[in-house]
C-alpha positions in Angstrom: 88.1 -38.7 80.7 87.2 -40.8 83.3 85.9 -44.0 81.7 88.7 -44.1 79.3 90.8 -47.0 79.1 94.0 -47.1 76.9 95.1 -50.3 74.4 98.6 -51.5 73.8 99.5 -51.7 70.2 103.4 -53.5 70.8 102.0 -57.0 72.1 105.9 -58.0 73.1 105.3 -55.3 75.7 102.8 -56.9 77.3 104.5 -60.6 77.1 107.3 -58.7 79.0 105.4 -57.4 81.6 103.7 -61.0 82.0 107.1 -62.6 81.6 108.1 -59.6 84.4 105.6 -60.4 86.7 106.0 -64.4 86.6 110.0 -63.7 87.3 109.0 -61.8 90.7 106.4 -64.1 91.8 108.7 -66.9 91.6 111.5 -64.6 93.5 108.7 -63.9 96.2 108.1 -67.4 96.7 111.2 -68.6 96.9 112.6 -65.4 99.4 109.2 -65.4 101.4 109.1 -69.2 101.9 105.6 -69.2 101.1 103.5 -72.3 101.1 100.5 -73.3 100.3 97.5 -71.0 101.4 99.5 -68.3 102.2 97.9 -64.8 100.6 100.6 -62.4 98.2 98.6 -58.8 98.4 99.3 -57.2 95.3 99.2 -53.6 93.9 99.2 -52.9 90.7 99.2 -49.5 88.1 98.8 -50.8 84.6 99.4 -46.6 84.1 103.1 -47.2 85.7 103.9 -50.3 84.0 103.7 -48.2 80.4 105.4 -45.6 81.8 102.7 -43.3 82.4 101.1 -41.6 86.2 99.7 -43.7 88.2 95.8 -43.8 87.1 95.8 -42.0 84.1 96.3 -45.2 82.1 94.5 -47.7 82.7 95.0 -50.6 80.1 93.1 -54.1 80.7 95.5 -56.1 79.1 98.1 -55.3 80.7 96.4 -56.1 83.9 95.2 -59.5 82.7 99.0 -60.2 81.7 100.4 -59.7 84.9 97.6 -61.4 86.2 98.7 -64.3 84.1 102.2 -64.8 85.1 102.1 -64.0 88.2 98.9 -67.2 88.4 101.4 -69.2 86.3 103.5 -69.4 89.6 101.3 -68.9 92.5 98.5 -71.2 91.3 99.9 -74.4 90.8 101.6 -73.7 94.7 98.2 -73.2 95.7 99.2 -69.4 96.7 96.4 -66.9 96.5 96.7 -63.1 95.2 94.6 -60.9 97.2 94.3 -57.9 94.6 94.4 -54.4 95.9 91.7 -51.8 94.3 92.9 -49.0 93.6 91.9 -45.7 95.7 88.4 -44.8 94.2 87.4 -48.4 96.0 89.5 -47.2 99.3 92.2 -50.3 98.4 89.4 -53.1 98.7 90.3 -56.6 98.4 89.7 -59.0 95.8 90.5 -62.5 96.4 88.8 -65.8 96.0 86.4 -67.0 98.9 88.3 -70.1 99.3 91.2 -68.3 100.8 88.8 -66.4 103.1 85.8 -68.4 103.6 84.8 -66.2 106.8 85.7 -63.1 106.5 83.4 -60.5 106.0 82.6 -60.0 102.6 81.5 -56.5 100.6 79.7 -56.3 97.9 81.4 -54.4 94.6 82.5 -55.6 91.2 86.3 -53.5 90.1 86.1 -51.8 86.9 89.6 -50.3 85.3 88.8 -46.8 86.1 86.7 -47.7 89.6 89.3 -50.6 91.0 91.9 -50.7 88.3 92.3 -53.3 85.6 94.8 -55.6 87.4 92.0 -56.2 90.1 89.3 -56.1 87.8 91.3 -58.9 85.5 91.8 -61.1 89.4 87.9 -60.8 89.6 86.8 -62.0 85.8 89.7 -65.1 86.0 89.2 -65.6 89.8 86.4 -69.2 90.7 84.4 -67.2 93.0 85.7 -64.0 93.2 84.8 -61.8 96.9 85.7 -58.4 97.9 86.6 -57.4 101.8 87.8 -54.3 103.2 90.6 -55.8 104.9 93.2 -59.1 104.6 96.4 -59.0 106.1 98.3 -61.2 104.0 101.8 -63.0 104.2 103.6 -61.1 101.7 103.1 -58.5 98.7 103.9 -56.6 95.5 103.9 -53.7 94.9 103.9 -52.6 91.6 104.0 -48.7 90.6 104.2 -47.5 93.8 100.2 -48.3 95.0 100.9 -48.6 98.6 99.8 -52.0 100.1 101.1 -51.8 103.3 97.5 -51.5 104.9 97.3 -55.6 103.9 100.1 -56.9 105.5 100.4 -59.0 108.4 102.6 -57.3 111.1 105.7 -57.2 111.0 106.4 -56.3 107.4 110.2 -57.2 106.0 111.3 -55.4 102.9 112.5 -58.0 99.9 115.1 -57.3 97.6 114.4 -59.0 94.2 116.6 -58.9 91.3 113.4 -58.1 89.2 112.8 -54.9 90.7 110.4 -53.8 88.0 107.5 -54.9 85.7 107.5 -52.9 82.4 108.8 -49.6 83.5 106.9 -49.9 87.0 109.3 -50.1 90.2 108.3 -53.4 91.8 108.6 -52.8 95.6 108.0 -56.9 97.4 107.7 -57.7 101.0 107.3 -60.7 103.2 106.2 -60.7 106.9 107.5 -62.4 110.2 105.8 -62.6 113.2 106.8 -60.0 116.4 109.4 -60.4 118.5 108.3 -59.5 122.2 109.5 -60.4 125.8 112.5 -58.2 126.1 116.1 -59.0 126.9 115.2 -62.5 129.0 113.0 -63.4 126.3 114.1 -66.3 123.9 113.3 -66.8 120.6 112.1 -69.5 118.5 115.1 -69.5 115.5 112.5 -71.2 113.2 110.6 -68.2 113.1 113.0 -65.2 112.3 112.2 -65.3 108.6 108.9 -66.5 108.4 105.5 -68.2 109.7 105.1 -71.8 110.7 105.5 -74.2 107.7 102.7 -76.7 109.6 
């Protein structure tokens, strides 16, 4: 059914998946050089991380784990998650409005069969929570195979991280770079092959 959502009865699951997800985060950060401000985009099926297909699962406290450790790292560098919806909100963003203060906001509240429960977890632990359409964040994770590639900045740059899953979810990271252009008489500022500006 569609407004079903699912409970975990082994709670040292879900500390693995929150110990999981605070492992990558601090991976990502370190690979992806990201400083503060800088926006992680994250995906995110609950469903995958129990084993199960993607959206047939949904379990809220799982999301509000992974929520959990990934914040325990990203917070205190004052990184933001920018939390995908899932596809019944077309992959909507929701981040807080500090880390966006002009974009163009929309107006829906994630549920975790109508956005999922990771994102709908982001929004209830979130200051002031907003959703947009679009972000193109700095770097992202992908977790179960949720496709955020539509939020990244171009040029994405795959990221290898040692944990490559969170529960039984394949974790898939990136970072971004910005584009080499000019052509062969072009040079290149060295600084910027692996990442942004660190102003």
């Amino acid at each position: 059914m569609a407004g079903i959502t699912y409970e975990v009865d082994d709670k040292n699951i879900v500390e693995q998946i929150k110990s999981d997800a605070a492992k990558a985060a601090s991976e990502l950060v370190e690979t992806a050089h990201l400083k503060p401000g800088d926006i992680v985009v994250v995906g995110c099926s609950t469903s995958e991380t129990l084993g199960n297909q993607v959206g047939s699962h949904s379990v809220p406290e799982v999301g509000n784990a992974i929520y959990q450790g990934l914040q325990s790292v990203f917070g205190p560098k004052d990184i933001y998650i920018a939390a995908q919806c899932c596809e019944h909100l077309n992959r909507a963003i929701i981040i807080e409005h500090e880390a966006v203060p002009n974009a163009e906001i929309v107006n829906v509240v994630p549920q975790p069969k109508a956005g999922g429960s990771f994102a709908t977890a982001c929004y209830a632990n979130f200051k002031a929570p907003v959703a947009l359409e679009h972000i193109k964040a700095n770097a992202g994770l992908d977790i179960g195979g949720t496709l955020i590639g539509m939020h990244l900045r171009e040029v994405a740059v795959p990221v290898r991280l040692k944990q490559n899953h969170i529960g039984k979810a394949i974790l898939i990271a990136a970072r971004t770079r910005p584009k080499f252009i000019g052509g062969e008489r072009a040079h290149y500022d060295e600084t910027l092959k692996d990442g942004y500006p660190q102003f």
